[in-house]
VEXDRENLUM-248694 format. One record per residue (C-alpha): residue number from 0; residue in three letters; x, y, z. Coordinates in steps of 0.5 Angstrom, whole numbers. Example, Ala and Ser with C-alpha at 12.3 -4.5 7.8 and 13.67 -1.06 7.14 Angstrom:
BEGIN
<lovo:0&loke:Ala&x:25&y:-9&z:16> $
<lovo:1&loke:Ser&x:27&y:-2&z:14> $
This chain:
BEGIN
<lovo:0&loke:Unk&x:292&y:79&z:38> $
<lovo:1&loke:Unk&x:299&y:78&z:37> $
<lovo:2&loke:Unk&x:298&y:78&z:30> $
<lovo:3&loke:Unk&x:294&y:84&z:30> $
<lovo:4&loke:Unk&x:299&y:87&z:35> $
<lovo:5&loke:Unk&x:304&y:85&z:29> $
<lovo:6&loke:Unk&x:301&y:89&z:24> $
<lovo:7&loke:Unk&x:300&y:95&z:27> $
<lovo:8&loke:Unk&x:307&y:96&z:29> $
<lovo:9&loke:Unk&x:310&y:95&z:23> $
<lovo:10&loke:Unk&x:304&y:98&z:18> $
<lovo:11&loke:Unk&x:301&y:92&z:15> $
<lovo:12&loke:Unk&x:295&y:93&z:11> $
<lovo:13&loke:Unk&x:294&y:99&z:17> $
<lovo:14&loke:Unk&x:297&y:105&z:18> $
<lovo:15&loke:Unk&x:303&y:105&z:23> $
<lovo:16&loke:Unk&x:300&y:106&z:30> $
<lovo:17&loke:Unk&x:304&y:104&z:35> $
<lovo:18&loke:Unk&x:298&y:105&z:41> $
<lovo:19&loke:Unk&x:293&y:100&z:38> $
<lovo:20&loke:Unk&x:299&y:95&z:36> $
<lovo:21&loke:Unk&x:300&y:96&z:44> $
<lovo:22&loke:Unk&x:293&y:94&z:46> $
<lovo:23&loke:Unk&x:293&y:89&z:42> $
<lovo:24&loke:Unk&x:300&y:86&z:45> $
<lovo:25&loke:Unk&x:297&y:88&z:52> $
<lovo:26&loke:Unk&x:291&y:83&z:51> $
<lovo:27&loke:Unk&x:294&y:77&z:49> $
<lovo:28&loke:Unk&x:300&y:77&z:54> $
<lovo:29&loke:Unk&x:293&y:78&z:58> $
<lovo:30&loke:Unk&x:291&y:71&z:55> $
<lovo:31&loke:Unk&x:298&y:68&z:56> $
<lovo:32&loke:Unk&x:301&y:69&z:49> $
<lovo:33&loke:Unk&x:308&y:68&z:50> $
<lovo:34&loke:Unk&x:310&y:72&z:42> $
<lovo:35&loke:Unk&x:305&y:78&z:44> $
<lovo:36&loke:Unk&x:309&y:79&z:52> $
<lovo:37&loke:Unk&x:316&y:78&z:48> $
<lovo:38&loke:Unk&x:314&y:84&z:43> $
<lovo:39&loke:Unk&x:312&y:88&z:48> $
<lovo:40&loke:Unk&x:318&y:87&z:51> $
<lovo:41&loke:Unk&x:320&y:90&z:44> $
<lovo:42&loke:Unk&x:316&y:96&z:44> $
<lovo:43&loke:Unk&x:319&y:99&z:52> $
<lovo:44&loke:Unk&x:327&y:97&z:48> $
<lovo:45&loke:Unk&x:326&y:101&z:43> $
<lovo:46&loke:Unk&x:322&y:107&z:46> $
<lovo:47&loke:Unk&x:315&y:105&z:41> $
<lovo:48&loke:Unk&x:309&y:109&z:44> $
<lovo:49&loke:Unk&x:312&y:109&z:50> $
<lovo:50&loke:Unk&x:317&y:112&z:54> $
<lovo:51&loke:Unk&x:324&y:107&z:53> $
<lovo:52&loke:Unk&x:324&y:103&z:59> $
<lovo:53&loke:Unk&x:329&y:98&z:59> $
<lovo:54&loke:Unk&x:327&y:94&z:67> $
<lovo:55&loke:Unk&x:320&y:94&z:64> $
<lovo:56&loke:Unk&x:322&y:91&z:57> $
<lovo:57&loke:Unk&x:328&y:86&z:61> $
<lovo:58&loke:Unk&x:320&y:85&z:65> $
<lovo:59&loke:Unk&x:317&y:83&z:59> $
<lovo:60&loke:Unk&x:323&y:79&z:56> $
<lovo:61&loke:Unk&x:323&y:75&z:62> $
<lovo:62&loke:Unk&x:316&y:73&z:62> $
<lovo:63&loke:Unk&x:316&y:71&z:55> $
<lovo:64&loke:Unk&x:322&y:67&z:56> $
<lovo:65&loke:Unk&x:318&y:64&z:62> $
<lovo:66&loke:Unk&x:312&y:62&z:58> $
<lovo:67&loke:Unk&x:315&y:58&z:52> $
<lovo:68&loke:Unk&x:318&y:64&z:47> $
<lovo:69&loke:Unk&x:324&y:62&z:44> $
<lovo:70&loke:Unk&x:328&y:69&z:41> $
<lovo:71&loke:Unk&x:326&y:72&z:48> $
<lovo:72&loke:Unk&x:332&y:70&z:52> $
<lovo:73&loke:Unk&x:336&y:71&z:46> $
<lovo:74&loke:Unk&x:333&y:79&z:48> $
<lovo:75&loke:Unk&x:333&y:79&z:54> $
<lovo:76&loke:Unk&x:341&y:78&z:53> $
<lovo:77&loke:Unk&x:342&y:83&z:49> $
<lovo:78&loke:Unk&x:338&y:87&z:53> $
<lovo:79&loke:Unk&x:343&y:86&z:59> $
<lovo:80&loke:Unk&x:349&y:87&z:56> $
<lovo:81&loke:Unk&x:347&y:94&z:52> $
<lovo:82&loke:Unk&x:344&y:96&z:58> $
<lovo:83&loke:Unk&x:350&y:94&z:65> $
<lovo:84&loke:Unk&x:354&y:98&z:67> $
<lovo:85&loke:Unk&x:361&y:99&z:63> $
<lovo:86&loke:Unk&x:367&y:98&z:67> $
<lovo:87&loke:Unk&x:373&y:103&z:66> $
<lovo:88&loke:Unk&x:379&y:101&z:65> $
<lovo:89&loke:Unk&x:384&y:101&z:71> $
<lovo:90&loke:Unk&x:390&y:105&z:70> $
């Protein structure tokens, strides 16, 4: 299913559709696939076809990290360090 998922987000012998690469990730982080959780985590980053929604892929990130999947973390903090508040400077 990740796989599949896979093809369809980057247009691998298939046409690009980020709405069946979607489903596809869906049932296998469904099926406990740990690959499949972290790139949906990629789809809700970076906004592919679905609205960006930072707190859902952190979810996912999370989750996949969670099950075993060893580039999540690593996600998961770059996620969180593009996404924390900046502090200003103090004058």
């Amino acid at each position: 299913m990740n796989n599949l998922g896979l093809m369809y987000q980057n247009g691998q012998g298939t046409k690009r559709d980020y709405a069946a690469a979607l489903r596809w990730f869906k049932a296998g982080a469904d099926a406990g696939d740990s690959g499949a959780m972290n790139n949906l985590g990629i789809m809700y980053e970076l906004g592919q076809g679905v609205p960006r929604d930072p707190a859902e892929a952190a979810k996912w990130y999370k989750a996949a990290a969670e099950a075993g999947e060893p580039t999540a973390q690593k996600n998961l903090d770059r996620l969180n360090q593009t996404t924390a508040p900046r502090r200003r400077p103090q004058q």
